[in-house]
C-alpha beads as a LAMMPS data file, in Angstrom:
LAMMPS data file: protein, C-alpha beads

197 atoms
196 bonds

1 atom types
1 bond types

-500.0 500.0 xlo xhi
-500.0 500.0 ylo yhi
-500.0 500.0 zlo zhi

Masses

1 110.0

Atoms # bond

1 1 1 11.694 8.731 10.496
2 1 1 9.836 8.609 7.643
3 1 1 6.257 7.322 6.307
4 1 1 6.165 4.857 3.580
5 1 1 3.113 3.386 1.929
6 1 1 2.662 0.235 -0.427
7 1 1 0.224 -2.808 -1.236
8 1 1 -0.158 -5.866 -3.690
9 1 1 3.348 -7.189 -2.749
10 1 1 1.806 -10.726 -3.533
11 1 1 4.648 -12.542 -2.195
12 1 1 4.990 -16.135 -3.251
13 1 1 1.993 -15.744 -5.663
14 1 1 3.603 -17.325 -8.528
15 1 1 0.194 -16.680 -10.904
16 1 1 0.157 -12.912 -10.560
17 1 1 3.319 -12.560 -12.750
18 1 1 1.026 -13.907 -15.404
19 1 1 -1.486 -11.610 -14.281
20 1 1 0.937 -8.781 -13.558
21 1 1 3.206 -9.416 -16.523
22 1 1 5.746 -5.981 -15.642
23 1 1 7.239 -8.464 -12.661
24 1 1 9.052 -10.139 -14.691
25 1 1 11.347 -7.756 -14.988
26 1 1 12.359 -8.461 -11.030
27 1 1 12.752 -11.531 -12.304
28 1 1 11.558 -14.763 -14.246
29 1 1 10.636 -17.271 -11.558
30 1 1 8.409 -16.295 -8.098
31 1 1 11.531 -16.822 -6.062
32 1 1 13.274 -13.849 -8.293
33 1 1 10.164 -11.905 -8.248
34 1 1 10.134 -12.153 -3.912
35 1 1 13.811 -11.104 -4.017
36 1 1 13.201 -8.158 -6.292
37 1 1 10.476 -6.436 -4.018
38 1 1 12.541 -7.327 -0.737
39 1 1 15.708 -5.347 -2.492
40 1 1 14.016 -2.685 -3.776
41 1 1 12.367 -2.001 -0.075
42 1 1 15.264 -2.345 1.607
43 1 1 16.952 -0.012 -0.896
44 1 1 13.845 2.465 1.092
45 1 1 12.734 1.522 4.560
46 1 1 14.899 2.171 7.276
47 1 1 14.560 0.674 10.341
48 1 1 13.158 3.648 12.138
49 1 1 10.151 4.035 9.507
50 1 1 7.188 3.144 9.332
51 1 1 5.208 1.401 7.053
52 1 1 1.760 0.815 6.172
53 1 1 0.911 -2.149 4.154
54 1 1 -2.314 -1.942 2.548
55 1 1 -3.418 -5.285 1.868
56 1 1 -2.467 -8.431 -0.130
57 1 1 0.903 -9.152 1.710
58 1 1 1.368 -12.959 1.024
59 1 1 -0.707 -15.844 -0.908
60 1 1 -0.061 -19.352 -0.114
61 1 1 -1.002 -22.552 1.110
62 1 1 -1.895 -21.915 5.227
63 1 1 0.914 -24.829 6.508
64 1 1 3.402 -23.322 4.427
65 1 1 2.555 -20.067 5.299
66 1 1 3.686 -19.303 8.566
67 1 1 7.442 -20.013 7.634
68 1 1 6.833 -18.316 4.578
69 1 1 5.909 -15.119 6.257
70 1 1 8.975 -15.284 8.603
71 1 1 11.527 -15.763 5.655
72 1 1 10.067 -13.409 4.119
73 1 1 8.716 -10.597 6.994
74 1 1 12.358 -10.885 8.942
75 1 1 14.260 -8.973 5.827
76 1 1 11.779 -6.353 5.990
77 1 1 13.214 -3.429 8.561
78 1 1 10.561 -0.772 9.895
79 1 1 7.597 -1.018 11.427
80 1 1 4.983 -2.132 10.036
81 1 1 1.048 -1.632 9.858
82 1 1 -1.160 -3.477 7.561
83 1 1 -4.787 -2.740 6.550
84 1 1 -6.235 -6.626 5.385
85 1 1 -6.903 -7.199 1.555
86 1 1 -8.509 -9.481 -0.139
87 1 1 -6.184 -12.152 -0.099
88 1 1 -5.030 -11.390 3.532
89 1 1 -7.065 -14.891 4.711
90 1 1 -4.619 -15.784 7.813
91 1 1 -4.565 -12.339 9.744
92 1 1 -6.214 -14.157 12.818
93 1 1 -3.396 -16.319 13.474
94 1 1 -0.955 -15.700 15.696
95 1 1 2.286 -16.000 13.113
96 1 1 1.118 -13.419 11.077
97 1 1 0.070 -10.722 13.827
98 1 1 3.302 -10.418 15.124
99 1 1 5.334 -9.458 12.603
100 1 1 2.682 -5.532 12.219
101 1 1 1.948 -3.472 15.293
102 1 1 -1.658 -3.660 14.000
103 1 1 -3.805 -5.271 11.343
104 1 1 -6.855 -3.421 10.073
105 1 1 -10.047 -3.110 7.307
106 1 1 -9.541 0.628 7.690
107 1 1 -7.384 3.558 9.106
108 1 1 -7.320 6.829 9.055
109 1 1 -3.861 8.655 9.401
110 1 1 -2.896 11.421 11.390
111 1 1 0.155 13.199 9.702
112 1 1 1.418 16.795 11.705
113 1 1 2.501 19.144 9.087
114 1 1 3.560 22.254 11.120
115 1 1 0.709 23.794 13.064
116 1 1 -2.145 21.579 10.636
117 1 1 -2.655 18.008 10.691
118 1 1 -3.384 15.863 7.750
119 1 1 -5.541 13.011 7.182
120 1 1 -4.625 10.012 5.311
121 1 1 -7.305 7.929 4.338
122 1 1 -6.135 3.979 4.314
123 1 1 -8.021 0.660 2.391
124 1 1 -6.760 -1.982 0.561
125 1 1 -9.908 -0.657 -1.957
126 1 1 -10.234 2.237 -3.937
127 1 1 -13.021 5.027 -2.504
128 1 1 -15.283 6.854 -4.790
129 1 1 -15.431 8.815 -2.129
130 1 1 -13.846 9.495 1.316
131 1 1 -13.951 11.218 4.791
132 1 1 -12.841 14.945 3.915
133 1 1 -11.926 13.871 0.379
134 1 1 -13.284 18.329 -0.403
135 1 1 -10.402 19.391 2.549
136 1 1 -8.313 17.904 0.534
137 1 1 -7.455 14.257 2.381
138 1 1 -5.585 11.882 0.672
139 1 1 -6.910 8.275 -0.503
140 1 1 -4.315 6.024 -0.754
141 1 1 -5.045 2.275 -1.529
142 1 1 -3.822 -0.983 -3.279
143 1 1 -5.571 -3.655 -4.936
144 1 1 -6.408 -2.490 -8.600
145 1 1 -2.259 -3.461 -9.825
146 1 1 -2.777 0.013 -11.477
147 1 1 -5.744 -0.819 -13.394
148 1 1 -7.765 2.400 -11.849
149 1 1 -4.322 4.821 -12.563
150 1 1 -6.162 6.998 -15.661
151 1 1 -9.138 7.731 -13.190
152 1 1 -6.890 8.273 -10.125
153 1 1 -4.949 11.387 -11.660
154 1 1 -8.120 13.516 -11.573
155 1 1 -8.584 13.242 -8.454
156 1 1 -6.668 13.043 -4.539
157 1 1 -6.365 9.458 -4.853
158 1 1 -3.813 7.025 -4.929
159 1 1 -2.826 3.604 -6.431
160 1 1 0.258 2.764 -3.551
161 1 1 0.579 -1.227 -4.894
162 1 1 4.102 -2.512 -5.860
163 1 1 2.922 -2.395 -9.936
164 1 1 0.997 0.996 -9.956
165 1 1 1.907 4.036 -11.995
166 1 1 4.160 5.494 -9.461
167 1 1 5.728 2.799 -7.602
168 1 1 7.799 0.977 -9.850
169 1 1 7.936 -1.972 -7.620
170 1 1 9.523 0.192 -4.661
171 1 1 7.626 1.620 -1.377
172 1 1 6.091 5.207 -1.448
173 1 1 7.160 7.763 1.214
174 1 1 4.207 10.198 2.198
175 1 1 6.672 12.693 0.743
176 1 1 6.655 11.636 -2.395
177 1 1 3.170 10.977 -2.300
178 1 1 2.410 14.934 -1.497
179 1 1 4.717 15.706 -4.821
180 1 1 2.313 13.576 -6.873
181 1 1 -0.989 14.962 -4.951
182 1 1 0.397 18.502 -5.584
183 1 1 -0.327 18.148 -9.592
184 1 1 -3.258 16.845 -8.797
185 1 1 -6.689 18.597 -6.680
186 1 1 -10.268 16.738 -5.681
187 1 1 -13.097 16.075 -8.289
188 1 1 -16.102 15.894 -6.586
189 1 1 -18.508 12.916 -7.305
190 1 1 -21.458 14.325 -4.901
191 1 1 -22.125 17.240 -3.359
192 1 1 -19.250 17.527 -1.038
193 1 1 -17.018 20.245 -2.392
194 1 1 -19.727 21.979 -4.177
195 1 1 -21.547 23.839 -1.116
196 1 1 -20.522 24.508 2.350
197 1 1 -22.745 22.142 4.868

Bonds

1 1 1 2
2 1 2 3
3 1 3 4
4 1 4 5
5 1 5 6
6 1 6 7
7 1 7 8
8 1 8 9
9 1 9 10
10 1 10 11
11 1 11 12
12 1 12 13
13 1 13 14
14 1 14 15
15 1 15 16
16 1 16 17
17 1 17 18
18 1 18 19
19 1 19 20
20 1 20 21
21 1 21 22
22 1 22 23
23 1 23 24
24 1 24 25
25 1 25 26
26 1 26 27
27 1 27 28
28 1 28 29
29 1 29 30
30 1 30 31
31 1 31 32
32 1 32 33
33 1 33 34
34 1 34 35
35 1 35 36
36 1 36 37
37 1 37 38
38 1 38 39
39 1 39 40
40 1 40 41
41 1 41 42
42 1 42 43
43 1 43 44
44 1 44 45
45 1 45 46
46 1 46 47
47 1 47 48
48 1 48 49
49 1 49 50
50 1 50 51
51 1 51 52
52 1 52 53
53 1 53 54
54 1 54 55
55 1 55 56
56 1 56 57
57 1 57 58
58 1 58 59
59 1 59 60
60 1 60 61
61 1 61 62
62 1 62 63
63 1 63 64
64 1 64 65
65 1 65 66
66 1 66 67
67 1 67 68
68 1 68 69
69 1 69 70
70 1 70 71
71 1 71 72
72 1 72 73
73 1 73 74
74 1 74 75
75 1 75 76
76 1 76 77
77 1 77 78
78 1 78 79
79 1 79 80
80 1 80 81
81 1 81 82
82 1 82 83
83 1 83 84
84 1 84 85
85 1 85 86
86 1 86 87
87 1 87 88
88 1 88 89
89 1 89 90
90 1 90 91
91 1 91 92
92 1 92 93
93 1 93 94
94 1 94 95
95 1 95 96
96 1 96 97
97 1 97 98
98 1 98 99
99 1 99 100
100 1 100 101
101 1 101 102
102 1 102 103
103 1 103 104
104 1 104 105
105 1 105 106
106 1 106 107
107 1 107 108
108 1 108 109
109 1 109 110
110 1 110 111
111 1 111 112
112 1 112 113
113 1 113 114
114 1 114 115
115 1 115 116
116 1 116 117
117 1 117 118
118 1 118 119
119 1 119 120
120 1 120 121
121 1 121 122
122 1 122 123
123 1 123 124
124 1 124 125
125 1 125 126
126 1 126 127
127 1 127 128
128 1 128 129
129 1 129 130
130 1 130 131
131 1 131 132
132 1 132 133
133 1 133 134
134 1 134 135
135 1 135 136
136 1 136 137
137 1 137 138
138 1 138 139
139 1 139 140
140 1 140 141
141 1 141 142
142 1 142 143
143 1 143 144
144 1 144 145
145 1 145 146
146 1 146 147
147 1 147 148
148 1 148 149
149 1 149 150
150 1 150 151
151 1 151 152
152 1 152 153
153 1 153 154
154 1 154 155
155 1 155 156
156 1 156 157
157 1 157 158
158 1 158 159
159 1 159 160
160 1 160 161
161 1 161 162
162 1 162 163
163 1 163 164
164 1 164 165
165 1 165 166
166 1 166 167
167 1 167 168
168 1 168 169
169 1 169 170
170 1 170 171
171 1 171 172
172 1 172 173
173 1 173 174
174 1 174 175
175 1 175 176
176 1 176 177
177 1 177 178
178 1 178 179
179 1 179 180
180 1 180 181
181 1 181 182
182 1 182 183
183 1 183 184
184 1 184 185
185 1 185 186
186 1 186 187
187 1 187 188
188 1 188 189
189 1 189 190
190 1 190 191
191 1 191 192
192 1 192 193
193 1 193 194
194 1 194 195
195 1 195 196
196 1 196 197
């Protein structure tokens, strides 16, 4: 099984290809640009993984939504997790519940790496800082459509949305995700990580 990570899909959101331009190259219209991000995750996710969404899943008008989701949720194998965004305004109905195990503002992930365990640290917004951000826990979070990428490679945190610097449109697995931490270690912005308390 393995542990993928990514945000910002925007499905059916035909404006943030103008706001987004680098979509276009999944496609010109919004019904290309949905197509694109369902191929490249399915070129990913099996249906044994998991996957945590991290906000911003779907935009559109709330009648059309529900069957929207469906076409849309029912390619996607795995199983999924999502941690609201801004734009997640329908997580209270039943339609969209059903197709994650769990909806949430905020998670914290348990990953077992041998003997140690590691914690992920999960919102659809980028921290400053974090719980155990100076043990060196990972921030991983959507939103910013790579606008916070400079700031983010000084530092253990992570840009996961579909048109960040690492994603290239696809899902991230928590493997590669390590390879990119592994370049990278925690800048303190207070005084965690600069005394023992």
């Amino acid at each position: 099984m393995t542990i993928w990570f990514t945000s910002d899909p925007h499905y059916l959101h035909k404006n943030i290809m103008e706001y987004c331009p680098g979509r276009k190259q999944l496609g010109d219209t919004v019904e290309a640009m949905v197509e694109g991000l369902i191929k490249r995750y399915c070129e990913k996710v099996k249906p044994g993984d998991s996957v945590y969404f991290l906000g911003d899943v779907m935009f559109g008008r709330h009648k059309e939504s529900p069957d929207n989701m469906q076409k849309v949720f029912c390619r996607l194998p795995g199983q999924k997790f999502l941690i609201r965004g801004n734009h997640d305004h329908y997580t209270k109905e039943e339609w969209f519940s059903k197709h994650f195990v769990w909806i949430r503002d905020y998670y914290e992930l348990g990953i077992s790496e041998g003997k140690e365990k590691k914690r992920v640290i999960l919102c659809h917004y980028p921290m400053l800082v974090w719980n155990g951000a100076h043990h060196e826990n990972f921030m991983l979070h959507g939103h910013s459509h790579g606008g916070v990428d400079v700031p983010n490679r000084e530092t253990l945190r992570l840009d996961v949305g579909v048109d960040a610097e690492h994603s290239n449109y696809y899902p991230l697995s928590y493997e590669q995700i390590k390879e990119i931490m592994s370049k990278k270690a925690y800048k303190p912005f207070d005084h965690h990580g600069t005394r023992d308390l």
